[in-house]
VOTOR-116754 format. One record per residue: x, y, z of N, C-alpha, C in turn; residue in one letter. Coordinates in steps of 0.1 Angstrom, whole numbers, padded with zeros to 4 digits, always signed. Example, Ala and Ser with C-alpha at 12.3 -4.5 7.8 and 13.67 -1.06 7.14 Angstrom:
2
+0132-0057+0078+0123-0045+0078+0132-0033+0078A +0128-0022+0071+0137-0011+0071+0129+0000+0079S 
# end
This chain:
154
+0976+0457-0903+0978+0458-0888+0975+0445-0882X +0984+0440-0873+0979+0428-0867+0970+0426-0856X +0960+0421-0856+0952+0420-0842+0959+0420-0828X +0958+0427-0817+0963+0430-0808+0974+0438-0805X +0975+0447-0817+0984+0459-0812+0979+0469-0804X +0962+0466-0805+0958+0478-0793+0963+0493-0795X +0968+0495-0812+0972+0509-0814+0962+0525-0812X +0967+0532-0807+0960+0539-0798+0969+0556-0805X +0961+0567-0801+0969+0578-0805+0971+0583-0790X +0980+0590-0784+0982+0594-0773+0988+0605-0770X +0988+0610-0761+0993+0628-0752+1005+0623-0747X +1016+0634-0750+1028+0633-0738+1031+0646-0739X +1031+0649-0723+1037+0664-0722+1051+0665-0716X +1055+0675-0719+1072+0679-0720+1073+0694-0719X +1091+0695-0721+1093+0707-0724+1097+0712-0739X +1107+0721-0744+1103+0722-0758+1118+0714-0760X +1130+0717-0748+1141+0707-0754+1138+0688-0756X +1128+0687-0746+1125+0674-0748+1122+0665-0756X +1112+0676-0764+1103+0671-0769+1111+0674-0785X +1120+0683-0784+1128+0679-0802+1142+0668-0797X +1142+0668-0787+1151+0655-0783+1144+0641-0791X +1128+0639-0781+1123+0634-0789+1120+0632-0799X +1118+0641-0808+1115+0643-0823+1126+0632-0828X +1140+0639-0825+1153+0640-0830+1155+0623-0826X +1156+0616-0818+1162+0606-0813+1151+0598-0808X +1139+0596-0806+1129+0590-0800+1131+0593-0784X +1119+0583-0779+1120+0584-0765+1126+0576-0756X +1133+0576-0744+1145+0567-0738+1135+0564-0721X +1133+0551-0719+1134+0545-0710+1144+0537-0699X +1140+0544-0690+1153+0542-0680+1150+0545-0665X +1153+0532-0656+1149+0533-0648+1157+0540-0634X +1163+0552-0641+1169+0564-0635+1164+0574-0632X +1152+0577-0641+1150+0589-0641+1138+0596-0628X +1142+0604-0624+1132+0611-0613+1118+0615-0609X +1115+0613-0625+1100+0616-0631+1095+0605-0632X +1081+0604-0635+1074+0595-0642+1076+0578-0639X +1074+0579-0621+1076+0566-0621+1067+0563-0612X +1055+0567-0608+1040+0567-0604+1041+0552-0605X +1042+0546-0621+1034+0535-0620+1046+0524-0628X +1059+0525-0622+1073+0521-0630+1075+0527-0640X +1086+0520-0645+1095+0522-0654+1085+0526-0668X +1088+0535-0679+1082+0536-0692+1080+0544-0698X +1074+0548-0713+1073+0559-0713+1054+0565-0713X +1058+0571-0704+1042+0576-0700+1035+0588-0710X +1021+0583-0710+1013+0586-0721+0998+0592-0717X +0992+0601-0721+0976+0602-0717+0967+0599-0725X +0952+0596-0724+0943+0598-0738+0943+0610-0732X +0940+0620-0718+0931+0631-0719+0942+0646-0720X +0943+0651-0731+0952+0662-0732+0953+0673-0725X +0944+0675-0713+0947+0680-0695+0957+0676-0690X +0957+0663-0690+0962+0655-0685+0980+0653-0683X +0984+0658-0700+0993+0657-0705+1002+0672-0705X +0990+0683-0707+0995+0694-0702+0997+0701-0687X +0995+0691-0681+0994+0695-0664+1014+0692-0664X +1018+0684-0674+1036+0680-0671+1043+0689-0676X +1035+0692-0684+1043+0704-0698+1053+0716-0690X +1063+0720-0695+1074+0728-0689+1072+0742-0698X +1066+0753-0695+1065+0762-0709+1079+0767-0709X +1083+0774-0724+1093+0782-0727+1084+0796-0731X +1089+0804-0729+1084+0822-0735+1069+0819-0740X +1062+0814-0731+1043+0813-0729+1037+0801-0741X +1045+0791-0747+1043+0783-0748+1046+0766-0743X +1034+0754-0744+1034+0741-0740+1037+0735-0752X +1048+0727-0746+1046+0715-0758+1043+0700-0755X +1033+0692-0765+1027+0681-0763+1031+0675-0776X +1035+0663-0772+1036+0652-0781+1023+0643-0785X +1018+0639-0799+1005+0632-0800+1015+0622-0808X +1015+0611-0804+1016+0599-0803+1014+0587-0807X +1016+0581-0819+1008+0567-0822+1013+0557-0814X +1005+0546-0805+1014+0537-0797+1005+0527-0796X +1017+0519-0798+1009+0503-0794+1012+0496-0784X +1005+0499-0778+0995+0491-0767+1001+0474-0760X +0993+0468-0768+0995+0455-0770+0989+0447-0759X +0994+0439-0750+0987+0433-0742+0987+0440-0729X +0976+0447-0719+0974+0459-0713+0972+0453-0698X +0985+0453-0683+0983+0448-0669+0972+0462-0670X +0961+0462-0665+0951+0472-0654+0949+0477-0639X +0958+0488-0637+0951+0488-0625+0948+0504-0619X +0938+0500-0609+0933+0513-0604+0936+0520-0590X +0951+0512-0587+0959+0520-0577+0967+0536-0577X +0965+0544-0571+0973+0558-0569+0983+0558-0574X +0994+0547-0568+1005+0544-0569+1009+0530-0571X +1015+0526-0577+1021+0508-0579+1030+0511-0588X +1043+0516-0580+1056+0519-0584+1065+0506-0593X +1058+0489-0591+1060+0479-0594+1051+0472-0604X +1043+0484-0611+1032+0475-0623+1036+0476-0635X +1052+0477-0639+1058+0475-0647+1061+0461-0649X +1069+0462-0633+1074+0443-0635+1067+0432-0630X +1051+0437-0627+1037+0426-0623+1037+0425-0638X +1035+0433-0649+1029+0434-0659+1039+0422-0663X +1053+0430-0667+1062+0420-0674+1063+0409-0666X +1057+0402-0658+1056+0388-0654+1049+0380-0658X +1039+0386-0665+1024+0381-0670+1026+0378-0683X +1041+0390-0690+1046+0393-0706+1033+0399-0708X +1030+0411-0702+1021+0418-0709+1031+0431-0710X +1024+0438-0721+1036+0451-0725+1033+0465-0722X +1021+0469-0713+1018+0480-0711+1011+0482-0699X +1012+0492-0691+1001+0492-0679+0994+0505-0680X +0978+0502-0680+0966+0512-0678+0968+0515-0665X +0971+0529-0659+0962+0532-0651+0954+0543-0650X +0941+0534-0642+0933+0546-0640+0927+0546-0624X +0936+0557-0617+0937+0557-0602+0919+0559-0596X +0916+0549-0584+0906+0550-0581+0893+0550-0590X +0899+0543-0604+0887+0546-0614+0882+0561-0615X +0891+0567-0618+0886+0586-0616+0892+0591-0624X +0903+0584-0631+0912+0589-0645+0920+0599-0641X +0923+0611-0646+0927+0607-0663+0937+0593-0666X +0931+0588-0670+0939+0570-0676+0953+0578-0679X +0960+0566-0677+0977+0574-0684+0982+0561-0687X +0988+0555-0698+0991+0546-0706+1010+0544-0701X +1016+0534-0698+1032+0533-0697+1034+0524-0702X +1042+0524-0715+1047+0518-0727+1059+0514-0719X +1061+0502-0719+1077+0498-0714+1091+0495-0726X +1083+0497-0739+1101+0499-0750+1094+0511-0759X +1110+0516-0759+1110+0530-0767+1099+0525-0779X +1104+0513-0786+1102+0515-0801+1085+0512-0798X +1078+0514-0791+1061+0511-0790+1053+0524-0792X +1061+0536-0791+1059+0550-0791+1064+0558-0805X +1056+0563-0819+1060+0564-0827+1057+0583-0821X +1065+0592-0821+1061+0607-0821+1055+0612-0830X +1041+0613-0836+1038+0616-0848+1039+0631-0851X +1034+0639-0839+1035+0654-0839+1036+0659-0830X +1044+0674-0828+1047+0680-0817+1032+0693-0820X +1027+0697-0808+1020+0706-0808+1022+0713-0796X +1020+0732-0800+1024+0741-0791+1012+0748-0788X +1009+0748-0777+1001+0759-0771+1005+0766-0765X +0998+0783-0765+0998+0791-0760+0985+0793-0750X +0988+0801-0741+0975+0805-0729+0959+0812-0737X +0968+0818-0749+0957+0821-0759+0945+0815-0762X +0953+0799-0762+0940+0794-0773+0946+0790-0788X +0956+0792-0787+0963+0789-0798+0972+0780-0801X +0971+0772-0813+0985+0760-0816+0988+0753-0825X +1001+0752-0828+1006+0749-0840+1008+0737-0840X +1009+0728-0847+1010+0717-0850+1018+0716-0860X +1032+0704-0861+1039+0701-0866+1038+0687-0871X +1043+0681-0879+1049+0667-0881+1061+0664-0877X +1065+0655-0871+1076+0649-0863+1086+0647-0878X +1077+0634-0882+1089+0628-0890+1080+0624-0908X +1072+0637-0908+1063+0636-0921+1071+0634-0934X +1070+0626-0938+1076+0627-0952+1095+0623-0951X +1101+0622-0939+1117+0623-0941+1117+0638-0938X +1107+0649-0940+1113+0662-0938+1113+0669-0927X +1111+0661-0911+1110+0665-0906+1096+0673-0899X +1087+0672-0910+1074+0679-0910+1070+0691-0911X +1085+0699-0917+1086+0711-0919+1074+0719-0928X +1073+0714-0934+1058+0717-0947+1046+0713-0939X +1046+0706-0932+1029+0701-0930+1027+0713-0915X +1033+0721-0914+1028+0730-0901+1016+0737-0903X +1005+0736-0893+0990+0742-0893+0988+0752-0884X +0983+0763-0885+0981+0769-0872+0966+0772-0871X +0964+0765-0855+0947+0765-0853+0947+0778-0842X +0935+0778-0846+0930+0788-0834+0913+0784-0828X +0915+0787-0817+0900+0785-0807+0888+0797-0808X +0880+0796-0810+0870+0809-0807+0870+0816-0794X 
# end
């Protein structure tokens, strides 16, 4: 691994078509879309998995969350609400990612500005239960079809 990838494991919440979109095709940055533009353009990430589940769209009483491997790399910081433009402060500086953490109060949320910085490692489902399955995105070439775990909470 090279010094300063700043690789990191990370939360993304969705819905369940999204998220095998993603599986299926990776993630698409574009500065079209209606969502997720708090802090510009990118694909937006959490460490704290509240965080990630507060976006989540359920289908028939399940969330789905993407965990993440992503790198980082050289990180603009800031601790504004909103800075709809800390995409292209960042990319002026050629840094490749922007922290924010609003008011210093968190939850931090990470915005990767190219798809290929965002590897989907696993899709995981929760229920209101307490319960969740975990998948492999792209384990093996198979899809992750074999490596499925099902956890449960006390």
């Amino acid at each position: 691994m090279a010094p300063g990838l700043n690789e990191m494991l990370l939360w993304h919440g969705t819905s369940a078509a999204a998220a095998k979109a993603i599986a299926t095709d990776g993630f698409l940055v574009k500065s079209t879309f209606s969502h997720g533009r708090r802090f510009g353009d990118g694909v937006y990430l959490a460490e704290d998995l509240s965080k990630s589940l507060s976006y989540c769209k359920e289908s028939d009483g399940i969330s789905y969350v993407l965990l993440c491997r992503a790198t980082c790399g050289r990180i603009h910081y800031t601790e504004e609400m909103h800075a709809t433009k800390a995409h292209v402060q960042a990319k002026a500086l050629g840094l490749t990612c922007v922290l924010a953490n609003p008011d210093q109060k968190g939850p931090r949320e990470y915005i990767l500005f190219e798809a290929d910085q965002v590897y989907p490692e696993y899709i995981v489902e929760f229920t209101k239960k307490g319960h969740a399955k975990v998948s492999g995105v792209f384990a093996g070439g198979s899809g992750g079809a074999g490596d499925d775990v099902c956890l449960e909470s006390q």
